[in-house]
N, C-alpha and C positions, 0 to 999 in steps of 0.2 A: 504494500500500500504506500509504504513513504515513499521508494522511487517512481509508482507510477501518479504521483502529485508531485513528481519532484522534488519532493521532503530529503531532509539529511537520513540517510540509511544507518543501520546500528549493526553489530556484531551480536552473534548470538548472547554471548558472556555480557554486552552491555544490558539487553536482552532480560537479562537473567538479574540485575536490577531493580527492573523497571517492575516488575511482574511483584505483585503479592500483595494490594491495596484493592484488588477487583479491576473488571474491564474495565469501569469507567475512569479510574485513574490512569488506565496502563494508557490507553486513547492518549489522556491528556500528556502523559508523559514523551511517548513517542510524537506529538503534534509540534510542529516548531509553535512559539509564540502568536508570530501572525493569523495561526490558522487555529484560537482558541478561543474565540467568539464559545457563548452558549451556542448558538446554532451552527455555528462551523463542527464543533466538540460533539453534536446530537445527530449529526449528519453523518463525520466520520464512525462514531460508536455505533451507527445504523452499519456501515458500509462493511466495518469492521467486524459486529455480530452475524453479518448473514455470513461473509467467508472461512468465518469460527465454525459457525455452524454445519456449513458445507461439507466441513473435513473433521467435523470431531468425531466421526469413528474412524480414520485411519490412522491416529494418533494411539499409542501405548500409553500407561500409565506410567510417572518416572521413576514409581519408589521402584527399588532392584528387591523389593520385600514384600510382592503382596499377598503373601498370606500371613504377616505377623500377625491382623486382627483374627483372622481365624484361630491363629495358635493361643490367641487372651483366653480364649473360650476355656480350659484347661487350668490358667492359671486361678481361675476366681475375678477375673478381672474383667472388665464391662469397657468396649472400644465404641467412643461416639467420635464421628466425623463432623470439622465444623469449617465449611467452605464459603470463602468470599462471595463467588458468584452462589446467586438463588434462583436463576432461570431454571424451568422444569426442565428441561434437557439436559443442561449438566448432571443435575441431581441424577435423570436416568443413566449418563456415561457413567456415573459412579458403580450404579447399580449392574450396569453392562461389563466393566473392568473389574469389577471386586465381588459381584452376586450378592446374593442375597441371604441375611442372616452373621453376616460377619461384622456388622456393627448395629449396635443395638439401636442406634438414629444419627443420622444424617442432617444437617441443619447447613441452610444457604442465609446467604443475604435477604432481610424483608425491608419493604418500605416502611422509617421511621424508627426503625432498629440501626444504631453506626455500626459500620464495618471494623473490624480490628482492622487498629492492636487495640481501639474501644470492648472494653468486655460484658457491653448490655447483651448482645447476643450468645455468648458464654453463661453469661448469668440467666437469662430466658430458659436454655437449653436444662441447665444442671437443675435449676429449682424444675420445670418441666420434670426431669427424670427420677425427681428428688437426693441429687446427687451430696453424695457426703463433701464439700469444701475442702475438710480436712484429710480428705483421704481422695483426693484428685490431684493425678501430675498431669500436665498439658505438655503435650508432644508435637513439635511442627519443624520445620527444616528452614524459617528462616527468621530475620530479623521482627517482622511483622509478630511472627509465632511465639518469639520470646518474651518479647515485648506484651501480648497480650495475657499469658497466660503473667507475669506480674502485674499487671492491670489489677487481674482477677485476684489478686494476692495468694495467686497458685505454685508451686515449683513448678519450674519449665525446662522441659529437655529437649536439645537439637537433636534432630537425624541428619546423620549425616549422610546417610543416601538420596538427599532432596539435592534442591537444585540451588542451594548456597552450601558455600563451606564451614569448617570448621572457625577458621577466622571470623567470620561474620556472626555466628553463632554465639564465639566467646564474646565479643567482644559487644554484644547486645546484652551480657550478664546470664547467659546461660547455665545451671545449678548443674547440669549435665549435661554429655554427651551420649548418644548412642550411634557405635558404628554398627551395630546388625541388631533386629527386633529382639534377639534374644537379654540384650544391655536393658534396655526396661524395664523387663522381668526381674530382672538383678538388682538393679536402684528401687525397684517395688518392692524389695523383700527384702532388702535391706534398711529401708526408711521408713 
């Protein structure tokens, strides 16, 4: 899309930045200035959602891990999913890429609910679930994720099969790391 408007073009890795605020920031991020207009922004996020759309089942999942939610099931442990985007589609690729039953709820973005690292959607979900506060660690693979689960004044752990790294992770004050789903497990039974 940026080259064909002529826009400055990015690199994957720059890419990998931009990403984890929701489409609607990603739009704004990748949009030069000039072309940030509310209606320039509403236009592109249109332009942008159909081509998403187009191709979102030829796309894989990124975790190199998906079946740790399955493997929770075993430990005592209860795996909820909490995604930026809330368009039904997404939610079904989840359900497409990961099936069904390996997280006990899936929660998107609603209108009048903020997006993390705000944790009113967090807090929606857990009181929904009746989730114990003090016996919830939040797991996400980037800055946004660490950042939210302290919002929620939760321990928060990187993965680091996502698509930031370790540095970014640390450096957002992450309580832990996890290099494979089985690290979880370990910091849960240990804490």
């Amino acid at each position: 899309m940026c080259a064909q408007h002529g826009w400055p073009t990015f690199t994957v890795e720059q890419f990998k930045h931009m990403v984890g605020n929701g489409i609607p920031k990603l739009v704004e991020r990748f949009s030069p200035e000039n072309a940030r207009t509310p209606e320039q922004l509403a236009a592109t996020l249109a332009e942008f959602t159909a081509r998403y759309d187009a191709t979102r089942r030829t796309r894989r999942p990124l975790s190199r891990h998906p079946g740790a939610a399955g493997r929770a099931a075993g430990t005592g442990c209860s795996v909820r999913s909490v995604l930026q985007q809330g368009r039904p589609a997404l939610r079904q690729d989840h359900r497409h890429y990961f099936g069904t039953g390996r997280f006990a709820a899936v929660r998107g973005s609603r209108p009048g609910v903020p997006t993390k690292p705000d944790p009113a959607g967090l807090y929606a979900l857990m009181d929904e679930i009746g989730a114990d506060r003090s016996a919830t660690l939040f797991v996400g693979d980037s800055d946004v994720d660490i950042l939210t689960g302290h919002n929620a004044g939760l321990p928060a752990m990187g993965a680091l099969w996502g698509f930031r790294g370790r540095t970014e992770l640390t450096a957002a004050g992450a309580d832990a790391l996890a290099a494979v789903p089985e690290d979880i497990f370990t910091y849960i039974k240990n804490n």
